[in-house]
C-alpha positions as CSV (number, residue, x, y, z in Angstrom):
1,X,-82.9,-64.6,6.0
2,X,-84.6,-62.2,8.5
3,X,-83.6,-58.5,8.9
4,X,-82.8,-59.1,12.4
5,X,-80.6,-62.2,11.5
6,X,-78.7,-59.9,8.8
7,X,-78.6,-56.8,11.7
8,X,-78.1,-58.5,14.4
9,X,-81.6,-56.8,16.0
10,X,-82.6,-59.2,18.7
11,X,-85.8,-61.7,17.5
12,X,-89.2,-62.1,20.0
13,X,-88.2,-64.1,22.8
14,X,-90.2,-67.9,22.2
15,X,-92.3,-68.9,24.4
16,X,-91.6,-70.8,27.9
17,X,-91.8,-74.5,26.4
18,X,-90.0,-76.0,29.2
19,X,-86.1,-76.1,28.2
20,X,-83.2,-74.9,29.9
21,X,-82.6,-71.2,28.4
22,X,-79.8,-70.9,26.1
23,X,-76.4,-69.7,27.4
24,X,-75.7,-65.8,27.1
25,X,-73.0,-64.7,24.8
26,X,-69.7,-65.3,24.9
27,X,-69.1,-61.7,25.0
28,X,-71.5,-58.9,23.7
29,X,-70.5,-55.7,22.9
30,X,-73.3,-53.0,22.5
31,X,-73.5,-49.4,21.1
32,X,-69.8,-48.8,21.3
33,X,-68.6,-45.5,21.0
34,X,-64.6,-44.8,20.6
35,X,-62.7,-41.8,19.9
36,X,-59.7,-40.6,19.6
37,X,-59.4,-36.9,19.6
38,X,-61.7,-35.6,17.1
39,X,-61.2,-39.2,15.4
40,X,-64.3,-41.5,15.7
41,X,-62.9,-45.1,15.7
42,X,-66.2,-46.8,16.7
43,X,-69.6,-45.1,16.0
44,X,-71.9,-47.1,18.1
45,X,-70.9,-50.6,16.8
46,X,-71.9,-54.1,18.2
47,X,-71.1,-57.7,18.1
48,X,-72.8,-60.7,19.7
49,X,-70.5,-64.0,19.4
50,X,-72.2,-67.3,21.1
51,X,-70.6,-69.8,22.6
52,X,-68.2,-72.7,20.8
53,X,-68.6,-70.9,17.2
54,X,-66.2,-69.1,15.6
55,X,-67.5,-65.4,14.2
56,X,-65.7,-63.3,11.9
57,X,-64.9,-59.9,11.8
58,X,-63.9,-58.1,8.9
59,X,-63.7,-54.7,7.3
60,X,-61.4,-52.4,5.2
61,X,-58.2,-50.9,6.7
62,X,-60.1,-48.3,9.4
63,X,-63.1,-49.7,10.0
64,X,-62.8,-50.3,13.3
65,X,-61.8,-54.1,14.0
66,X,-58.6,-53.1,16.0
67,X,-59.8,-50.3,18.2
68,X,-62.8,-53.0,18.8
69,X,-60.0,-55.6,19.4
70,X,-58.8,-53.1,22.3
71,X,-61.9,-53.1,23.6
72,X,-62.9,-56.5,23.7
73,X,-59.8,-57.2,26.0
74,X,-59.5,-54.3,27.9
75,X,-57.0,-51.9,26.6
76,X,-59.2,-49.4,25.9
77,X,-62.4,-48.4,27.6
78,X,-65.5,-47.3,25.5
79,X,-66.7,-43.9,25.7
80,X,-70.4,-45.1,25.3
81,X,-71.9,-48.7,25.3
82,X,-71.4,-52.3,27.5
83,X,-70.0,-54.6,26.9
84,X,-70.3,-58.1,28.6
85,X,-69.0,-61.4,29.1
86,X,-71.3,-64.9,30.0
87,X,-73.5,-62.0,30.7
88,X,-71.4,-60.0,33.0
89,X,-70.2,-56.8,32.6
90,X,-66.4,-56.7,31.7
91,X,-63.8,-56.5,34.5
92,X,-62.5,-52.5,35.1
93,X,-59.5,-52.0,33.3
94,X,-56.5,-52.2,35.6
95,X,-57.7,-55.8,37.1
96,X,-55.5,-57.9,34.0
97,X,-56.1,-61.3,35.8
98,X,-59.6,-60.9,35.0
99,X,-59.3,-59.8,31.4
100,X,-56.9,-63.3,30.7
101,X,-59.6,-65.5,32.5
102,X,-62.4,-63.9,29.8
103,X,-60.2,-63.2,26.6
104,X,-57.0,-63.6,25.0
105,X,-55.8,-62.3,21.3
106,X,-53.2,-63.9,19.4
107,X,-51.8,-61.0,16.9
108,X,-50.2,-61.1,13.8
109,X,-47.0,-60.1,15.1
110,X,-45.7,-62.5,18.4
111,X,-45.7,-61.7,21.9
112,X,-43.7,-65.1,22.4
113,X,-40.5,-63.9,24.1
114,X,-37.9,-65.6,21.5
115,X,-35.2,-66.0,23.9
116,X,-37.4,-68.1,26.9
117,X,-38.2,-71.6,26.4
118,X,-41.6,-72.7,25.6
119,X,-42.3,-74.0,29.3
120,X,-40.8,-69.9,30.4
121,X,-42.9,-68.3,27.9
122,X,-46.5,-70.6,28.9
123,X,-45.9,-69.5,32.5
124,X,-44.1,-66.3,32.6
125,X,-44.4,-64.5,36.6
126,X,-46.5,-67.8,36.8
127,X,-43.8,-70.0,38.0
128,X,-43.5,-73.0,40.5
129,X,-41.9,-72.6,43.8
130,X,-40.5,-74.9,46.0
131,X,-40.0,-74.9,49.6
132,X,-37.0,-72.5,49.4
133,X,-39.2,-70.0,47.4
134,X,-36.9,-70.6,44.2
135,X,-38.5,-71.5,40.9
136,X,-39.0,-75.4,40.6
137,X,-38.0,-75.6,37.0
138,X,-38.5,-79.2,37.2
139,X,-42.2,-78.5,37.9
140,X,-43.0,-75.3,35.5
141,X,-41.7,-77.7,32.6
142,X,-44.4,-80.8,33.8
143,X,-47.1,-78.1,33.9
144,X,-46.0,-77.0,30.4
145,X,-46.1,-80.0,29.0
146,X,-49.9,-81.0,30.6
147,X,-51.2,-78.0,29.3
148,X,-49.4,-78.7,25.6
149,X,-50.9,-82.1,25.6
150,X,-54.1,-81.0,27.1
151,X,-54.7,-78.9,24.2
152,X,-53.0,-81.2,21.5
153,X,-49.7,-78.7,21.1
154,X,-47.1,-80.8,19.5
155,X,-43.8,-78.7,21.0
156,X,-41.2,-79.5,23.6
157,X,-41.2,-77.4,26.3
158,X,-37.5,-77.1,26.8
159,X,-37.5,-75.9,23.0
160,X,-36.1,-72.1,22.8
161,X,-38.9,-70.1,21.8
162,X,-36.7,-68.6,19.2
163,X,-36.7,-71.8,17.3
164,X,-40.4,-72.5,16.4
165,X,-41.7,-71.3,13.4
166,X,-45.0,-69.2,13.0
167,X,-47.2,-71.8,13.1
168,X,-46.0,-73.7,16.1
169,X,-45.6,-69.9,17.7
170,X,-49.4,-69.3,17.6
171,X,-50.3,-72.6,18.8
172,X,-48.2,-71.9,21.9
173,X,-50.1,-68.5,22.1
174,X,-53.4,-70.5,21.8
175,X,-52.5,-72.5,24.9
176,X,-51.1,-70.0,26.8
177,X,-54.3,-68.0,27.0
178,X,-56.1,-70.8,27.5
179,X,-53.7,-71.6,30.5
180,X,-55.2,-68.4,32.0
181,X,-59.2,-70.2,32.0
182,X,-60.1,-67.6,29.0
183,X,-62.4,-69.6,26.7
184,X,-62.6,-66.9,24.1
185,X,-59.4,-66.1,21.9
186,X,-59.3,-63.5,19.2
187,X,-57.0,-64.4,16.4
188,X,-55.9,-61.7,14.4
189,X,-55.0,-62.1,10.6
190,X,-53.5,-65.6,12.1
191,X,-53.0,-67.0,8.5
192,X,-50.9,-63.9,7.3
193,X,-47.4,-66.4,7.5
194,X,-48.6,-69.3,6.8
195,X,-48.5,-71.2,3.8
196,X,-51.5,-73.7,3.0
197,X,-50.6,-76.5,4.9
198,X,-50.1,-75.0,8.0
199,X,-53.6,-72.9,7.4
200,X,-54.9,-76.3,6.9
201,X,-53.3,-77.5,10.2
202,X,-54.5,-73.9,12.0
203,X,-58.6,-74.9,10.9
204,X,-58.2,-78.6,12.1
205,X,-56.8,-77.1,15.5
206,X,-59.8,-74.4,15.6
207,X,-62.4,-77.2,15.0
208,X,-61.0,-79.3,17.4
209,X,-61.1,-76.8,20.4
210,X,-64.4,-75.5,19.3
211,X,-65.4,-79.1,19.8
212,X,-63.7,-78.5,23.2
213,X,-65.7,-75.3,24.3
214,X,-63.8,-72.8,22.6
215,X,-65.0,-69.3,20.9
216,X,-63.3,-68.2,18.3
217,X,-63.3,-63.9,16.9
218,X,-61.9,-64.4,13.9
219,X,-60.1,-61.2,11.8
220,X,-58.6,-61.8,8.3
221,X,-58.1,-60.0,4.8
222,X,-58.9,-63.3,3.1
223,X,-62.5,-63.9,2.9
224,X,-61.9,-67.1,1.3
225,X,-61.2,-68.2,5.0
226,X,-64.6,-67.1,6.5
227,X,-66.2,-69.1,4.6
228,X,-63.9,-71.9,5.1
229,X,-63.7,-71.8,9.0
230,X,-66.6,-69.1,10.5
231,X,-70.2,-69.7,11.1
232,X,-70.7,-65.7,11.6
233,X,-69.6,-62.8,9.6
234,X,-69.6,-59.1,11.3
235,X,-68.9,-56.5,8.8
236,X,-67.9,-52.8,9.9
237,X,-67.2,-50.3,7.8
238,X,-66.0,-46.3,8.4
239,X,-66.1,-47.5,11.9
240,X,-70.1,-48.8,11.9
241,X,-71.6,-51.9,12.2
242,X,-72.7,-52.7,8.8
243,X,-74.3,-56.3,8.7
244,X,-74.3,-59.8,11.0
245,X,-75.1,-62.9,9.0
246,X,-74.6,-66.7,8.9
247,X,-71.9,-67.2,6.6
248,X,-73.5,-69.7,4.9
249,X,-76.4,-67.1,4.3
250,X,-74.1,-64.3,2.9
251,X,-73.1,-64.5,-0.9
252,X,-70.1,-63.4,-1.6
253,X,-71.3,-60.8,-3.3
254,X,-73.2,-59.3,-0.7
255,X,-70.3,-59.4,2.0
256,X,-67.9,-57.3,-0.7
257,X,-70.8,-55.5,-0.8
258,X,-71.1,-54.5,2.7
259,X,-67.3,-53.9,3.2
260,X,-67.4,-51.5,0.2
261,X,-70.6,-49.6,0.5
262,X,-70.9,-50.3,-3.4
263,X,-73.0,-52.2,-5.6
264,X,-71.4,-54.3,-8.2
265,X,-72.9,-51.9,-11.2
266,X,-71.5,-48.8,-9.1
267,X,-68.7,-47.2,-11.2
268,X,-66.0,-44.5,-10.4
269,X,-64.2,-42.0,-12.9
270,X,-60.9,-42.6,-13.9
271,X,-58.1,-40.8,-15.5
272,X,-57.7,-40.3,-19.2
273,X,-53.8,-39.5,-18.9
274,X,-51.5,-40.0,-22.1
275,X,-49.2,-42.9,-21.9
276,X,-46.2,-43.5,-24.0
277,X,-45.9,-46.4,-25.3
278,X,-43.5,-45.4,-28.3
279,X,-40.5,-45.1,-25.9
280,X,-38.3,-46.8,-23.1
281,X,-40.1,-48.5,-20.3
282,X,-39.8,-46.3,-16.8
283,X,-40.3,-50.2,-15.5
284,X,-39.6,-53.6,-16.5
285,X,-39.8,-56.0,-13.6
286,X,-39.1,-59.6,-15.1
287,X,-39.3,-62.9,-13.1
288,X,-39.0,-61.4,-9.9
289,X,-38.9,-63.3,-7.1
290,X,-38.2,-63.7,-3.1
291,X,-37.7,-66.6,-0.9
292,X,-40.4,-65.9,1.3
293,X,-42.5,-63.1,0.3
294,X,-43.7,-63.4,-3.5
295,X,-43.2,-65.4,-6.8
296,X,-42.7,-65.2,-10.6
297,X,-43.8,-61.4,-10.7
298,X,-43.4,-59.8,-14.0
299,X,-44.9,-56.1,-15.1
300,X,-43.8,-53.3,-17.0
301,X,-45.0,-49.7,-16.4
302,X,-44.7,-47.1,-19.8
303,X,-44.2,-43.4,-19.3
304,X,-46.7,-41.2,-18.5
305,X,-48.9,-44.5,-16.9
306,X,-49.9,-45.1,-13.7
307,X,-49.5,-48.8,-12.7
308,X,-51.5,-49.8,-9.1
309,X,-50.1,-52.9,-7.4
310,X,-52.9,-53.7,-5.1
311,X,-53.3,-56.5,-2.6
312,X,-54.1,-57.4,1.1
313,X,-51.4,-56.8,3.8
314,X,-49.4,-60.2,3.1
315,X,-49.7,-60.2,-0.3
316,X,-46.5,-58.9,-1.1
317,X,-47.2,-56.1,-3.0
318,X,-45.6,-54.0,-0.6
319,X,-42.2,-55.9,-0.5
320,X,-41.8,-55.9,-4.5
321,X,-42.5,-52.0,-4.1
322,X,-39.5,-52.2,-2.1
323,X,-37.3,-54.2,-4.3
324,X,-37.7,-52.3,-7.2
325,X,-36.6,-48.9,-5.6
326,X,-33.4,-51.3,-3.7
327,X,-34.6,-51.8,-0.2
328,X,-35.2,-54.8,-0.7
329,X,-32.7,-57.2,-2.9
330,X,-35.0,-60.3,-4.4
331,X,-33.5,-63.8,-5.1
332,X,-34.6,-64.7,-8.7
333,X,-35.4,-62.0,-11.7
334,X,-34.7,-58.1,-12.8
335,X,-35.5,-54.8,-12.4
336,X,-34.6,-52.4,-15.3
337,X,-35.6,-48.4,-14.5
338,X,-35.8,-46.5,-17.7
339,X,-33.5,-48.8,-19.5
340,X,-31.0,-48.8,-16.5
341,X,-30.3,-51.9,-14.3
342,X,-29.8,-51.0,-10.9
343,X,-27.5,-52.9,-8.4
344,X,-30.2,-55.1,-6.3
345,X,-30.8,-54.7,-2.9
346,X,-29.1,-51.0,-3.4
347,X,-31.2,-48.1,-2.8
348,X,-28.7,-44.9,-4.2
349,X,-28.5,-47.0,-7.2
350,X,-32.4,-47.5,-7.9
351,X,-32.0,-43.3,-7.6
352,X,-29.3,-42.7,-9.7
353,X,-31.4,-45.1,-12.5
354,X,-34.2,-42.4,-12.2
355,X,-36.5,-43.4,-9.5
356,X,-38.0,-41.3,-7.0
357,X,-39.4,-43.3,-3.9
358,X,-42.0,-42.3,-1.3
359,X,-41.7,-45.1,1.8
360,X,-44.1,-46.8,3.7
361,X,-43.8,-45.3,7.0
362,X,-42.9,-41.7,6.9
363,X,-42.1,-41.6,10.6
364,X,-39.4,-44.2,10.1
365,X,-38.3,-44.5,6.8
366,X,-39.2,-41.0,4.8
367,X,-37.9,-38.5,7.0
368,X,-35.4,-37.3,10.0
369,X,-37.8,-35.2,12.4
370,X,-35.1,-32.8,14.0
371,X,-33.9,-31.7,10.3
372,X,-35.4,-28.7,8.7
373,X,-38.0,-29.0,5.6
374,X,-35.1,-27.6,3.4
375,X,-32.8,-30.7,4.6
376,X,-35.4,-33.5,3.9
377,X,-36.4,-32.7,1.0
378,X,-32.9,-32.3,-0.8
379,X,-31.4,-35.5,0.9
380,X,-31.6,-37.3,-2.2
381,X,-29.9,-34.9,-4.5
382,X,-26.9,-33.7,-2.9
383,X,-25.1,-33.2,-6.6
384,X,-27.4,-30.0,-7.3
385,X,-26.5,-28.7,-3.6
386,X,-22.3,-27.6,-4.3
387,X,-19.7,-29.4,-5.2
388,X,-16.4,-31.3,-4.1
389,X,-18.5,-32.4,-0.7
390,X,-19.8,-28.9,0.0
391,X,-23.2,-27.6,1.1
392,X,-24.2,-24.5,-0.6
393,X,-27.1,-23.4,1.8
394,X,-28.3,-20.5,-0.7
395,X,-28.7,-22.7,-3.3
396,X,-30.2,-25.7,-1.0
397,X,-32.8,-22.8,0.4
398,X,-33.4,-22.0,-2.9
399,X,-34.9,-25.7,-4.2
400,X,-36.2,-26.3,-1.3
401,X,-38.3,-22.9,-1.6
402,X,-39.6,-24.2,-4.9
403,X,-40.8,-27.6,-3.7
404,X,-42.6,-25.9,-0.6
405,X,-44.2,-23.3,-3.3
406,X,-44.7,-26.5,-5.7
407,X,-46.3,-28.6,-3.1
408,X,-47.9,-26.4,-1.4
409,X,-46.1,-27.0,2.4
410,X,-47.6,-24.6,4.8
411,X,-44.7,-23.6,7.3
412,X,-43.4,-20.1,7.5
413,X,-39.8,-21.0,6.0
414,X,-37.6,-24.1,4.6
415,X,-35.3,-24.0,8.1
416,X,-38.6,-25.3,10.0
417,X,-38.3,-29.1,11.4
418,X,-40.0,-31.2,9.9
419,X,-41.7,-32.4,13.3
420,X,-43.3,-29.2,13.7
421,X,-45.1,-30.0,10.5
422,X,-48.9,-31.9,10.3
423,X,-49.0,-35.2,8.7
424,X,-50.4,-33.8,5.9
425,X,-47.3,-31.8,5.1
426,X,-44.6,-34.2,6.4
427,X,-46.8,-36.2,3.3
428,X,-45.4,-33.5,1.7
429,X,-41.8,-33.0,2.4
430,X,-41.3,-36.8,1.7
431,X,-43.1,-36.3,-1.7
432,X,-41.0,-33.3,-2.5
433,X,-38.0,-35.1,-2.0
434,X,-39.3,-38.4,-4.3
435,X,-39.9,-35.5,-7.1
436,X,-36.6,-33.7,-6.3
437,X,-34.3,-35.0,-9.3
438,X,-37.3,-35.3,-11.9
439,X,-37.8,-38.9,-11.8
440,X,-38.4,-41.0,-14.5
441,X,-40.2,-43.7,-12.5
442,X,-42.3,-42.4,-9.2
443,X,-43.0,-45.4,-6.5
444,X,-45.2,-44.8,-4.0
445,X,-46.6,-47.0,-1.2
446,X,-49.7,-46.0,0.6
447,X,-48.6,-42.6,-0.1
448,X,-51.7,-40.7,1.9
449,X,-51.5,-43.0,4.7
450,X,-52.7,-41.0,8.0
451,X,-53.2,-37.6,6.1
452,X,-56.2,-35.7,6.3
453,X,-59.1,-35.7,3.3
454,X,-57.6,-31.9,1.5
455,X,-54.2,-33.2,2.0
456,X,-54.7,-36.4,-0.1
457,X,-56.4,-35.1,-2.9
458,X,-53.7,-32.5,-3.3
459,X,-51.0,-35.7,-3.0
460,X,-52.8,-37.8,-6.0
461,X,-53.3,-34.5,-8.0
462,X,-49.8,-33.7,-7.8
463,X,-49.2,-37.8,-8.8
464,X,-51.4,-37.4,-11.8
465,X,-49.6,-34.7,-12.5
466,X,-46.2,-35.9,-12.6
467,X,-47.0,-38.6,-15.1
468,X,-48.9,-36.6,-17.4
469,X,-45.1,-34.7,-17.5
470,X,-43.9,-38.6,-18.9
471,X,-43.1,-40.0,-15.3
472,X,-44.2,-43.6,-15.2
473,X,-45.9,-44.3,-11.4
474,X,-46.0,-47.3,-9.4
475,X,-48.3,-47.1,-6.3
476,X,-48.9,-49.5,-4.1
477,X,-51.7,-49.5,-1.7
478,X,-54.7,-51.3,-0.7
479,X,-56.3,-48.3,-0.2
480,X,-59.0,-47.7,-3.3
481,X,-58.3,-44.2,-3.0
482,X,-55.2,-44.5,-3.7
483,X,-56.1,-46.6,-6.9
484,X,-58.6,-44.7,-8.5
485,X,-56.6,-42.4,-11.2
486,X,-55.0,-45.5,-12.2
487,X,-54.7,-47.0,-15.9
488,X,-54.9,-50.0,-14.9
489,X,-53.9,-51.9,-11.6
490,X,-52.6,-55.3,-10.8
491,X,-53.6,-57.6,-7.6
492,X,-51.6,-59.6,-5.7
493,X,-52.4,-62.6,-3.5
494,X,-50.5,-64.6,-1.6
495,X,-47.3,-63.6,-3.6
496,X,-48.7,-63.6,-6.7
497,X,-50.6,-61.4,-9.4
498,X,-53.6,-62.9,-9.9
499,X,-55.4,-60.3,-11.7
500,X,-55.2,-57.3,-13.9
501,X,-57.8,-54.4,-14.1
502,X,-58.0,-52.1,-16.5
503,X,-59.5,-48.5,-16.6
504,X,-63.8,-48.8,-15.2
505,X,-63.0,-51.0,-12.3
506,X,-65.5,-50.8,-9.6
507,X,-64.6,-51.4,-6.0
508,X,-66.8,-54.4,-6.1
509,X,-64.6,-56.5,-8.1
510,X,-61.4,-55.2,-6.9
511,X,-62.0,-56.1,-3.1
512,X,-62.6,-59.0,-4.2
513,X,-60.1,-59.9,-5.8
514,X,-57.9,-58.6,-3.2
515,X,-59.4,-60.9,-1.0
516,X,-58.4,-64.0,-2.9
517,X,-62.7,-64.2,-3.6
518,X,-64.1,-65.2,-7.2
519,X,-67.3,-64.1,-7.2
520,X,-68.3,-66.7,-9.5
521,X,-67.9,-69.7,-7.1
């Protein structure tokens, strides 16, 4: 393969023999620049997707595909950098009717109105009117069902919305844009709720409108897929285009490669805690499993190790975080914390067992922004605050003082809200409180999401930390980073753990397993 096929650098144009020229791209985005802030979220990137193939984008978590996604339909304007479509420049940003005749993106999550019918969702402020100027339902349901069979959507118009399932949801998502004359859909991580057969039925349905004229941008954490259903591959990475390629060109190999910025021989340092295997458990999950979200998952963490649960964003590493520490209850297996078996689905208990719990989504689930530092951070542990029900403020002020000195919070007293704090420290304050009662198991779930470089290597410092004290860690992240001072880390795919990974991993190999790629196919 050429440098400029793997770059995406135009070739010498051939020479006039005759033929009709080739159509221009689809769309074509060049030298897009995007910030937010002092944030760069697109460093001069580019793609070039030709008509009736289906090109796939993919990247780590902050590359860049999603602020390019905002681009590409016109929620967002580029700072620097065109971008065209058929070979004219993109509509300005308020005209929407233009954007839906060029491009439409189905997300992950729905933007089907669950409580309209599929013939009220397909033509929503699009509606039929009769003579009187009232809606002709009778005639917004025919057109719904011309443009269903047109596009070979097997749903009843009159269905509520709120009755499909995923699959048949994106289908009618699929033919909704394409109701609008857009001939270019983005599909974002479309397979993350689907089980095989209906990814199966999803590929038939893309090769069958590609057939038909359609352009596909495809974005998924399962590379398995690209080379299942793409003919191109764009790989960003720290918001920059990395490398175009024909799939079939691209080993997979090379494409971790790319995503990573690491060669397969490239090697990271990793703890050398001291683990305890003499005594109790901190964790023994046995069997565990949930309806929908994983299966059969069975681990055990010792004290003083650090266990990493690793996986893309639907592989369910995240939700068996959450059942072990109660906020989740699963249908089949155990959890047992230190030797204690905490009431499922029961989030006090998991605490009172010994576990200390830092959440997904600080904003939402690890602290309340009008309270002060002091307050957040000694939620958990109202025992050590008074007794019989009361608040001793002194002695609050006084543990909360400690964790601000032990954590290092900078804010000029525990009374501060916590809003008034950076990300960084909020980090913090939620950490504080997960260490508050000396835990004997600490779970963690992309614990420096959205903080700043200093502030994260304080966070896992103070994580190594707690476990070389005899704590047993869980984290779960699918952020390397997050991974690194780990003993050993186990992957999860599609609801599963596929893979374990002791100390001397290299990014390389753990992509791609979290990817659902073996490198040795």
């Amino acid at each position: 393969m050429s440098d400029g096929e793997r770059t995406g650098t135009p070739a010498p144009a051939p020479a006039d023999d005759g033929r009709a020229p080739a159509a221009p791209p689809v769309v074509e985005a060049t030298g897009i620049v995007k910030r937010f802030g002092p944030t760069v979220a697109l460093g001069g990137v580019r793609i070039t997707i030709k008509p009736g193939e289906t090109h796939a984008l993919v990247g780590r978590n902050g590359a860049g595909k999603s602020t390019l996604v905002s681009v590409l339909t016109g929620l967002h304007a580029p700072d620097e950098g065109t971008v065209t479509f058929d070979g004219t420049p993109a509509p300005r940003l308020g005209d929407r009717d233009a954007w839906r005749r060029r491009v439409a993106c189905v997300y992950q999550k729905s933007t089907i109105i669950p409580t309209l019918t599929v013939a009220e969702n397909l033509f929503l402020n699009r509606h039929d009117h009769g003579r009187s100027r009232l809606i002709s339902w009778q005639g917004v349901r025919r057109r719904a069902q011309e443009l269903l069979s047109t596009w070979g959507v097997n749903v009843d118009p009159q269905t509520s919305a709120g009755e499909l399932d995923v699959e048949q949801r994106q289908f009618v998502e699929i033919a909704r844009a394409l109701s609008f004359g857009a001939r270019f859909i983005i599909l974002d991580e479309p397979t993350a709720q689907l089980d095989a057969a209906a990814i199966h039925r999803l590929f038939d349905r893309i090769r069958d409108l590609q057939r038909q004229g359609v352009t596909f941008l495809f974005i998924s954490h399962h590379l398995q897929e690209v080379y299942e259903i793409c003919d191109m591959v764009t790989v960003f990475r720290d918001a920059r285009h990395i490398v175009t390629a024909p799939v079939a060109q691209l080993p997979r190999t090379e494409l971790v490669a790319a995503m990573t910025g690491e060669a397969a021989a490239d090697r990271r340092d990793q703890r050398a805690g001291s683990v305890d295997h003499a005594t109790a458990p901190a964790l023994t999950v046995n069997a565990l499993g949930s309806d929908d979200t994983y299966t059969d998952v069975s681990f055990r963490i010792s004290a003083g190790e650090i266990v990493g649960l690793a996986g893309a964003a639907a592989s369910g590493r995240t939700e068996v975080a959450e059942t072990v520490v109660g906020l989740r209850a699963a249908a089949t297996g155990e959890v047992e914390i230190a030797g204690r078996r905490p009431r499922p689905g029961s989030v006090p208990a998991a605490l009172t067992a010994g576990a200390g719990f830092v959440p997904q989504d600080r904003h939402h689930q690890g602290f309340v922004p009008d309270m002060s530092i002091a307050d957040n951070a000694t939620l958990s542990v109202p025992k050590r605050l008074g007794r019989n029900g009361w608040l001793d403020r002194g002695r609050r002020d006084e543990l909360a003082k400690g964790m601000i000195e032990h954590l290092a919070i900078k804010t000029p007293g525990p009374d501060l809200p916590v809003s008034a704090l950076s990300g960084g420290n909020q980090q913090k304050v939620v950490m504080a409180r997960a260490l508050a009662d000396d835990p004997r198991l600490l779970v963690l779930i992309n614990p420096t999401a959205g903080v700043d470089v200093r502030s994260k290597e304080f966070l896992l410092g103070k994580v190594e930390e707690t476990a070389d004290s005899g704590t047993g860690v869980l984290i779960a992240s699918d952020e390397l980073d997050d991974l690194r001072m780990c003993d050993r880390v186990l992957v999860m795919f599609q609801g599963r753990i596929t893979t374990e990974m002791a100390r001397g991993w290299h990014d390389h190999d753990l992509v791609a397993a979290m990817e659902g790629v073996d490198l040795n196919a």
